[in-house]
N, C-alpha and C positions, 0 to 999 in steps of 0.2 A: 431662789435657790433650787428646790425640786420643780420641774416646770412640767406642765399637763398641756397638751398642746388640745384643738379642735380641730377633728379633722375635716376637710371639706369634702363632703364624697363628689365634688364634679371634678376635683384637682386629679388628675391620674397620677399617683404615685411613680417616682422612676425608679431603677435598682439602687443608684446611689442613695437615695433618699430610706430606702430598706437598709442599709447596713449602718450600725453605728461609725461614728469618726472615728474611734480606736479600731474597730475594725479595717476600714483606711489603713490607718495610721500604720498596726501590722502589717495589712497587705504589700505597701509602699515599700516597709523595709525590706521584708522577704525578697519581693520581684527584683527590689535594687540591689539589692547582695547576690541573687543570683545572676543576674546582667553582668556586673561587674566581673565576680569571678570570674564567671565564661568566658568576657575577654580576657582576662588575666591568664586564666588557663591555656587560654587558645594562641596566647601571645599577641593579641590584639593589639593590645595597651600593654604597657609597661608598668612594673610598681613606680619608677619612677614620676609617671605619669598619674598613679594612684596616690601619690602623696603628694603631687602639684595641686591636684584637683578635685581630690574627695576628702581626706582628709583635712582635719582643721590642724593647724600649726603657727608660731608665730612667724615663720618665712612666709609661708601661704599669707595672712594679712600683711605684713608688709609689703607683698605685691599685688596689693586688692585684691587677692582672690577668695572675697568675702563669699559666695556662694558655697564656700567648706561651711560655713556658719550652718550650712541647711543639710548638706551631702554627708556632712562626717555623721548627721542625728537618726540618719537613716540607713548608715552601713555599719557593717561589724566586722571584726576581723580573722570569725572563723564559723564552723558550724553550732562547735557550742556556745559561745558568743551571743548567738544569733538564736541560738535556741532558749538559752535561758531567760534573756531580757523580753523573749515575744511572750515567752510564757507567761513570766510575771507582768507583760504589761497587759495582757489578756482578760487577768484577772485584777489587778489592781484598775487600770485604766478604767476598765469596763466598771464600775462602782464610779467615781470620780466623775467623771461621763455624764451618770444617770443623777448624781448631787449635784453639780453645778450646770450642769447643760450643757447643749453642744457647741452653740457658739463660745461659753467663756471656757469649753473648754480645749476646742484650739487654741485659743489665744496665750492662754496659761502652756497649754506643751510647749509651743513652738516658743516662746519666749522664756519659759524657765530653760532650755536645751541648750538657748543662745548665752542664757545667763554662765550657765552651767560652763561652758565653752571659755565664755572668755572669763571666768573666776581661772580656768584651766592656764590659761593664755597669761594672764596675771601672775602664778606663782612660777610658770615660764622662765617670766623675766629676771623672777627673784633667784630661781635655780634651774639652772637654763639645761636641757636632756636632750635638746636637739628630736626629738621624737613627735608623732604625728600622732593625733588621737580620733577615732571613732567611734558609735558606740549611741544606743539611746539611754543609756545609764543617766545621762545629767538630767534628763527630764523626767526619768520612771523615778528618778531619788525626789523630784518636786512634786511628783504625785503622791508619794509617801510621807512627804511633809505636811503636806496640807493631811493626808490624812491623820497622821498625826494630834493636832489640831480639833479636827473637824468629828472624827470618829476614835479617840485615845483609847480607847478601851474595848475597839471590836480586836476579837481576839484571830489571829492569823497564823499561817504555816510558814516556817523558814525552808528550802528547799534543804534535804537530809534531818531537819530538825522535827522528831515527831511528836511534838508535844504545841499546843497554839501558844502562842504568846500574843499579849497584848502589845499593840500598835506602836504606843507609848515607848515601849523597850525596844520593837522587835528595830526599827529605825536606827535609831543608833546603834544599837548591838550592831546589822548588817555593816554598817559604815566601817565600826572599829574593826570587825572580824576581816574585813576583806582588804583596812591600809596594813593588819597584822600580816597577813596572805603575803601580801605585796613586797611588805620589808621582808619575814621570813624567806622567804623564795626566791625573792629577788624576779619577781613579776610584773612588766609594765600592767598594772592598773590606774585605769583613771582617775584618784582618791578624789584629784581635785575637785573635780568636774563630779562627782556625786555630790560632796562639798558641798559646791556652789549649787546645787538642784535642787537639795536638801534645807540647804537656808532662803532658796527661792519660795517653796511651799509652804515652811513655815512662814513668814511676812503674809504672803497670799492667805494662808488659813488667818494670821492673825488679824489681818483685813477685812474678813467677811464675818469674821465672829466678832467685831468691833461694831460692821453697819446692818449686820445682819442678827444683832443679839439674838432674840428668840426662835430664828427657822437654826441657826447653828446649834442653839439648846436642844431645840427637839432633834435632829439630826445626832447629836452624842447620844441621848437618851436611850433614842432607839437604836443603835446600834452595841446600846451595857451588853 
């Protein structure tokens, strides 16, 4: 679970090897949001061309154009979009990261994100909007799940919320407060696709503190 590596001092370190994978992970979306814009802005591409090919949708899988599965987890659909999900996965991620590692913890983003997508893609079909979704919200809700879980009781900030709340609450609260936002306003937000993120972390949490009894024990302990 917390892993301690040895280092080899004859191995030369390279820069990628210096930044954590959520660091990645952020850098990735950023550079790809701004790429994109650009040509958008510049009239490069077209939106139409932005919702063939980056966004995930269920037209998009219909016409295999499964690579949204990966393009919509990495773009956003405005500045603050783009700003609030880095922030919180900055700080969330970066924790998550340094408890499960780095390998299990690509594996857990990029496949709660896909989870998350196509939980999206599924209530689609049930209540079909025609609409395109992006956004790394499916997977920062799977990070928050598993914290959930793993660390219930460290206490955290909501953003405008100035008082910590614990883990335990702050997760669903976020959930309910933002499908409220959605219906109130009448705001496309992705509810689904947290949804789906959200019930991916939890299964994941409940998985490691099944074969991992005592390192997940200490892990809550420590973080009362």
């Amino acid at each position: 679970m917390v892993y301690v590596y040895k280092i080899d001092s004859k191995k030369r370190r390279t820069f990628f090897d210096s930044l954590s994978l959520n660091t990645v992970f952020i850098l990735i979306s950023v550079l790809f949001f701004l790429l994109i814009w650009t040509l958008l802005s510049a009239g490069i591409i077209s939106e139409s061309f932005f919702n063939n090919n980056v966004a995930i949708s269920l037209e998009n899988i219909k016409q295999m154009r499964l690579w949204t599965f990966f393009t919509s987890m990495f773009m956003h659909g405005g500045y603050l979009h783009l700003f609030v999900n880095m922030l919180s996965l900055f700080f969330v991620g970066s924790l998550v990261e340094k408890i499960i590692g780095r390998k299990r913890y690509f594996w857990f983003y990029i496949l709660s994100g896909i989870f998350a997508s196509a939980l999206y893609l599924f209530f689609e079909l049930l209540f079909p909007s025609g609409l395109g979704a992006v956004g790394a919200s499916g997977a920062l809700f799977a990070l928050i799940g598993l914290l959930v879980l793993l660390t219930p009781n460290l206490p955290v900030y909501i953003m405008f919320v100035p008082i910590p709340i614990k883990m335990k609450y702050a997760a669903p609260g976020i959930l309910l407060l933002l499908w409220f936002i959605s219906i109130a306003g009448n705001i496309p937000i992705g509810n689904t696709a947290h949804l789906g993120g959200l019930i991916a972390g939890l299964f994941y949490g409940l998985f490691l503190r099944t074969k991992y009894r005592n390192k997940t024990s200490y892990i809550r302990k420590h973080f009362s």
